[in-house]
C-alpha positions in Angstrom: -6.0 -33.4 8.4 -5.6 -29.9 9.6 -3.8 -30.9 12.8 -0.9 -32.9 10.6 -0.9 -29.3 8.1 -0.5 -26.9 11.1 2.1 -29.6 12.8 4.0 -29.7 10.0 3.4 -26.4 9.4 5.0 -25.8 13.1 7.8 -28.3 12.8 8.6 -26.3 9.2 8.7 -22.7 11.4 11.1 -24.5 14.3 13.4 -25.6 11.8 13.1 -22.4 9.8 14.2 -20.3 13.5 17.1 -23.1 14.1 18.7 -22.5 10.9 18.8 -18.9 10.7 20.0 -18.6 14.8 22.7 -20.9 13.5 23.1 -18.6 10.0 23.0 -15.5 11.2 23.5 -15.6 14.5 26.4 -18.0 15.0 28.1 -17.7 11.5 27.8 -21.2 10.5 28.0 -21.8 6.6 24.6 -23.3 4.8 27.4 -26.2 4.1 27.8 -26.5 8.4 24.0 -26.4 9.1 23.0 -29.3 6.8 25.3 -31.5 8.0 24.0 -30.2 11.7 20.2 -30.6 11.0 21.2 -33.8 8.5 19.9 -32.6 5.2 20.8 -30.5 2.3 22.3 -27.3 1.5 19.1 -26.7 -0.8 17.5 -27.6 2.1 18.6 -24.8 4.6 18.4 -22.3 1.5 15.0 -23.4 1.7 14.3 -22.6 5.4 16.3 -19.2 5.4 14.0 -18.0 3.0 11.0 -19.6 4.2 12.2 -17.5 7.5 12.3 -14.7 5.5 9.1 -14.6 4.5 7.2 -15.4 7.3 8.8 -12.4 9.6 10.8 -15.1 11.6 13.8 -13.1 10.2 13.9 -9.2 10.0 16.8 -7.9 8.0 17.8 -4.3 8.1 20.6 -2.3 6.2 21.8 0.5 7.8 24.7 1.7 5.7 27.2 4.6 7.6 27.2 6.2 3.9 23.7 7.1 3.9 21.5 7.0 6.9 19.2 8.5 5.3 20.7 9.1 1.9 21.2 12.4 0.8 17.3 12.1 -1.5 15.4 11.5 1.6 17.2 13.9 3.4 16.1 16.4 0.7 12.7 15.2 0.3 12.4 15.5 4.2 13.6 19.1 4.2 11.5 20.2 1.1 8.3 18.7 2.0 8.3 18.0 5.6 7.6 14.4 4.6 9.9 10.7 6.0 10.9 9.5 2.3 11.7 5.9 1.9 13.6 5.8 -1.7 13.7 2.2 -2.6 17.0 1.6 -5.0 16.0 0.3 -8.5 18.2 0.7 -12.0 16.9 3.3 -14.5 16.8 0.4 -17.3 13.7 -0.9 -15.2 10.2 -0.4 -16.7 7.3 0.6 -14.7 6.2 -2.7 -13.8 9.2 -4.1 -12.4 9.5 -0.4 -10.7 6.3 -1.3 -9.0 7.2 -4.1 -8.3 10.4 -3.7 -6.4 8.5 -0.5 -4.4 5.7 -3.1 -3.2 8.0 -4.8 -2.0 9.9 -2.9 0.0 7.0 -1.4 1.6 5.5 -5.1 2.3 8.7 -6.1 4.3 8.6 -3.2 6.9 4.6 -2.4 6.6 4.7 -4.1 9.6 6.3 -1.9 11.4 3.9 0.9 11.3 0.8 -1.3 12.4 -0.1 -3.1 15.2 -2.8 -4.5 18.1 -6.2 -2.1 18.9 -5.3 -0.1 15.8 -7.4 1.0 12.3 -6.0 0.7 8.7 -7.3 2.4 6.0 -6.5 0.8 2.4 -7.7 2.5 -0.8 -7.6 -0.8 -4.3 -5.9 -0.3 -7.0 -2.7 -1.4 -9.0 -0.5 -0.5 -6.2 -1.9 -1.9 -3.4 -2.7 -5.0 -5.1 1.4 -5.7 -5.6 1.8 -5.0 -1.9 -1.2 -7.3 -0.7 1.2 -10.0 -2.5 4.5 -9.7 -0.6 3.5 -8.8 3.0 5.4 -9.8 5.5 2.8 -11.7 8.2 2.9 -10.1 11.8 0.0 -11.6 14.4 -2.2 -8.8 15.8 -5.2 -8.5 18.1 -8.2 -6.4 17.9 -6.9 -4.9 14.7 -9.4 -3.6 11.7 -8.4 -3.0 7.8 -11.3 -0.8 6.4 -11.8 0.0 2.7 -11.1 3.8 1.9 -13.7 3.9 -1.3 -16.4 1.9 -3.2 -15.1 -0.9 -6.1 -18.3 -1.2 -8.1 -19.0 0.1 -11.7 -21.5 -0.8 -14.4 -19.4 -4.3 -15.2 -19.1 -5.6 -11.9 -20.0 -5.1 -8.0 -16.0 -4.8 -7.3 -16.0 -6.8 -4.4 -13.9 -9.7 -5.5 -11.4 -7.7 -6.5 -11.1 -5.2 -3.5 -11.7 -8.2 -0.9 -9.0 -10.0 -2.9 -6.6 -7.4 -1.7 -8.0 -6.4 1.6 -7.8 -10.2 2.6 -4.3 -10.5 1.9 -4.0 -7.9 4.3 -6.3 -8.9 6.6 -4.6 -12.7 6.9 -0.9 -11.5 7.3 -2.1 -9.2 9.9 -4.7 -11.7 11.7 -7.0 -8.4 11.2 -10.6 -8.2 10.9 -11.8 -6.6 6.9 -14.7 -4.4 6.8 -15.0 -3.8 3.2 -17.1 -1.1 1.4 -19.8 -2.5 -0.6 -20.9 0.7 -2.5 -19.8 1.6 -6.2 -16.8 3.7 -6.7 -18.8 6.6 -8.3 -22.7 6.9 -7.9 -24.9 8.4 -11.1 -26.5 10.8 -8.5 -24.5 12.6 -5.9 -28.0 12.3 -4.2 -27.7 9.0 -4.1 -24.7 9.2 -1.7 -26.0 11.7 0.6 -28.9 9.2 1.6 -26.8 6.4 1.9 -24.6 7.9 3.5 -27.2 8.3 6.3 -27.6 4.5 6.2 -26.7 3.3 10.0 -24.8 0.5 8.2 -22.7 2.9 5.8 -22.0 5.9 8.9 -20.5 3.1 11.2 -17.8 2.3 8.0 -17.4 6.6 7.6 -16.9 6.8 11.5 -14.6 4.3 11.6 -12.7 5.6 8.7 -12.6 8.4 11.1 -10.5 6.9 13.5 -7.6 5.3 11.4 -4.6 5.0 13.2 -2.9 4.4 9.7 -4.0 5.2 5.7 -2.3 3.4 3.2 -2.5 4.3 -0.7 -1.2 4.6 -4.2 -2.1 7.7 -6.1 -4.4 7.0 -9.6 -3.0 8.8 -12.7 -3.8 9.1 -16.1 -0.4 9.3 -17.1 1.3 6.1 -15.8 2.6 3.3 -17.8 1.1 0.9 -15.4 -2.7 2.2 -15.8 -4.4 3.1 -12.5 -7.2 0.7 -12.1 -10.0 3.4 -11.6 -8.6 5.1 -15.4 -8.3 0.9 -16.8 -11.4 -0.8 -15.3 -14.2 1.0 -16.8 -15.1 3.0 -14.1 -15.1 6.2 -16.0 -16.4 7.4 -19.6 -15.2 9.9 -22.3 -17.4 12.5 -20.8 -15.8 12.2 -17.5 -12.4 11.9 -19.1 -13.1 15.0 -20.7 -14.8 16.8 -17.3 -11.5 15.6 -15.1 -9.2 17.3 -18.0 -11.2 20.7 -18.4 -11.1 20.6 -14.5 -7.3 20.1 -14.5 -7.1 16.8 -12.8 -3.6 15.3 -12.2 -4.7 12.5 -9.9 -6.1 10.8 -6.9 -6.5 9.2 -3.7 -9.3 6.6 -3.2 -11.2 8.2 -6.2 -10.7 11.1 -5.1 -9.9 13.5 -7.5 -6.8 16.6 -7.2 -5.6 18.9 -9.0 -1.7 20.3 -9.3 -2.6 22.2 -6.2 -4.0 20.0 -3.8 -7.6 21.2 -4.4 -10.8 19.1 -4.6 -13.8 21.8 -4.6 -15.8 22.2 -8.0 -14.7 19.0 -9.3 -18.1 17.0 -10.1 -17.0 13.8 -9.9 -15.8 14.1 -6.2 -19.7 14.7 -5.2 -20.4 11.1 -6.8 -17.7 9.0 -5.3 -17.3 7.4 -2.2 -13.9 7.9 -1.0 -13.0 9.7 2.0 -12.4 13.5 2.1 -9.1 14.8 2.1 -9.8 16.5 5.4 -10.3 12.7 7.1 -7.5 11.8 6.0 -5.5 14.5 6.8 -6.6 13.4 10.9 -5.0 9.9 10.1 -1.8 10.2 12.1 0.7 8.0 10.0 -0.6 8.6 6.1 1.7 6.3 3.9 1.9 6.8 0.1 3.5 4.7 -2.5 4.7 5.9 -5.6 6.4 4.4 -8.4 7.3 5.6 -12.1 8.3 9.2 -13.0 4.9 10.0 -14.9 2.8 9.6 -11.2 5.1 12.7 -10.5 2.6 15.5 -11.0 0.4 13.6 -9.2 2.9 13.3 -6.7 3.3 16.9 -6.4 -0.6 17.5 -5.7 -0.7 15.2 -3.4 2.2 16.7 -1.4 0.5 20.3 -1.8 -2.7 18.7 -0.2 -0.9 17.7 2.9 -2.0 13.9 2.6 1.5 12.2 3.1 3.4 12.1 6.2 5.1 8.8 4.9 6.7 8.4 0.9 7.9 5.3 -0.3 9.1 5.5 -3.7 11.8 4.6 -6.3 15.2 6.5 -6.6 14.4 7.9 -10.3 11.0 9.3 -9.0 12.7 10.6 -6.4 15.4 12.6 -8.2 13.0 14.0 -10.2 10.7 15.4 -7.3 13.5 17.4 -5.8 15.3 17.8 -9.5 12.5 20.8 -9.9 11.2 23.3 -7.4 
């Protein structure tokens, strides 16, 4: 039974490549190509897409009016960061925002990873709607490694972080080593010893060596909830501790404030993703932002130094450089 699904699977893919060579490649009309491969225009719509979807067709705008546009350009200049500003009306909410921002990034993701190399992905909302879209691209030797613990008090986490990781992990043909610690420990003590667990330093050390970090940023302020704020991982008095502390977001449960700046922030001795200063070693360090109200956590992220790649929407993005 497998051997018919991955024939049929293959002759699906050779049909897929023959009608977009003669598509895009030799101009022929959807109309031409049916009657070429003898069946339907739905048919070839079909197989384009299919084509699409699978990376057997890369499709890249490069417009002579803005390459980059005049946003990125800015962004680029101000903060010394490659902006990708993904074009989406101001009518859309923050979900379809998201949306169209995952999916942008899940196209070209692809293009930043690759054989023999390490990527770093921290759970949440934002991750989750790229894990859905990616673009599959066959790799050897390559690891995805969770940034930060999923646990809480309701549940160990893991299905929902493996969900995502896998996702990942299949387009990319890449091995998973997920995390399986709790997002926040009751005792920073706690940490420190397992920390020292053989099992849990091989995760840090690899964590260590990512070739790429990929990553929303939490806030308490977006319409579409950040999953650590949502999912019961935290309770009024830690709500209260991040406000007194001036919190405006984080990375991988870890918490910033408008600054950039972790220290004295209690909850950052109790949870288990990686410190800013690992990160900041990760050569390509790709955030992705949607929704004007992440923008002050947007702004402390950029004063930490953690982004040398932005991918957000075009309102977002006029509003970063709209203020100094």
């Amino acid at each position: 039974m497998l051997l018919d699904d991955d024939a049929a699977q293959s002759d699906r893919n050779r049909d897929a490549l023959t009608a977009s060579q003669l598509y895009y490649l030799q101009d022929l009309t959807m109309e031409a190509i049916a009657q070429e491969l003898h069946t339907s225009r739905s048919s070839v719509s079909r197989l384009l897409s299919h084509a699409r979807a699978t990376g057997l067709v890369d499709i890249q705008i490069r417009s002579p009016l803005d390459a980059p546009s005049r946003l990125e350009q800015e962004i680029q200049a101000r903060y010394g960061v490659t902006a990708h500003v993904v074009p989406v009306s101001d009518r859309a909410n923050d979900v379809d925002r998201l949306e169209r921002v995952a999916l942008s990034v899940a196209r070209i993701l692809g293009q930043y990873f690759d054989s023999n190399m390490i990527m770093g992905i921290a759970w949440g909302s934002t991750m989750s709607a790229i894990s859905r879209h990616i673009t599959p691209k066959a790799t050897h030797n390559s690891q995805i490694v969770q940034l930060n613990g999923a646990g809480n008090m309701s549940t160990t986490g893991l299905g929902y972080a493996s969900e995502i990781l896998g996702r990942f992990g299949n387009a990319f043909g890449a091995h998973v080593q997920q995390f399986p610690v709790p997002a926040f420990f009751d005792d920073p003590v706690t940490r420190q010893a397992l920390w020292r667990e053989r099992s849990m330093a091989r995760l840090i050390e690899m964590q260590g060596r990512m070739d790429v970090a990929l990553f929303g940023l939490g806030s308490p302020f977006s319409e579409v909830p950040s999953h650590v704020y949502a999912g019961g991982y935290l309770d009024p008095d830690d709500f209260d501790a991040l406000s007194r502390d001036g919190v405006v977001g984080d990375v991988a449960t870890v918490f910033f404030r408008a600054d950039g700046s972790t220290g004295g922030i209690p909850l950052n001795a109790r949870g288990t993703g990686p410190d800013f200063a690992v990160l900041r070693k990760t050569p390509r360090r790709i955030c992705v932002v949607s929704g004007s109200s992440k923008l002050p956590s947007l702004r402390g992220a950029l004063c930490a130094d953690l982004i040398t790649d932005l991918f957000l929407d075009e309102g977002t993005a006029r509003a970063l450089v709209a203020t100094p």
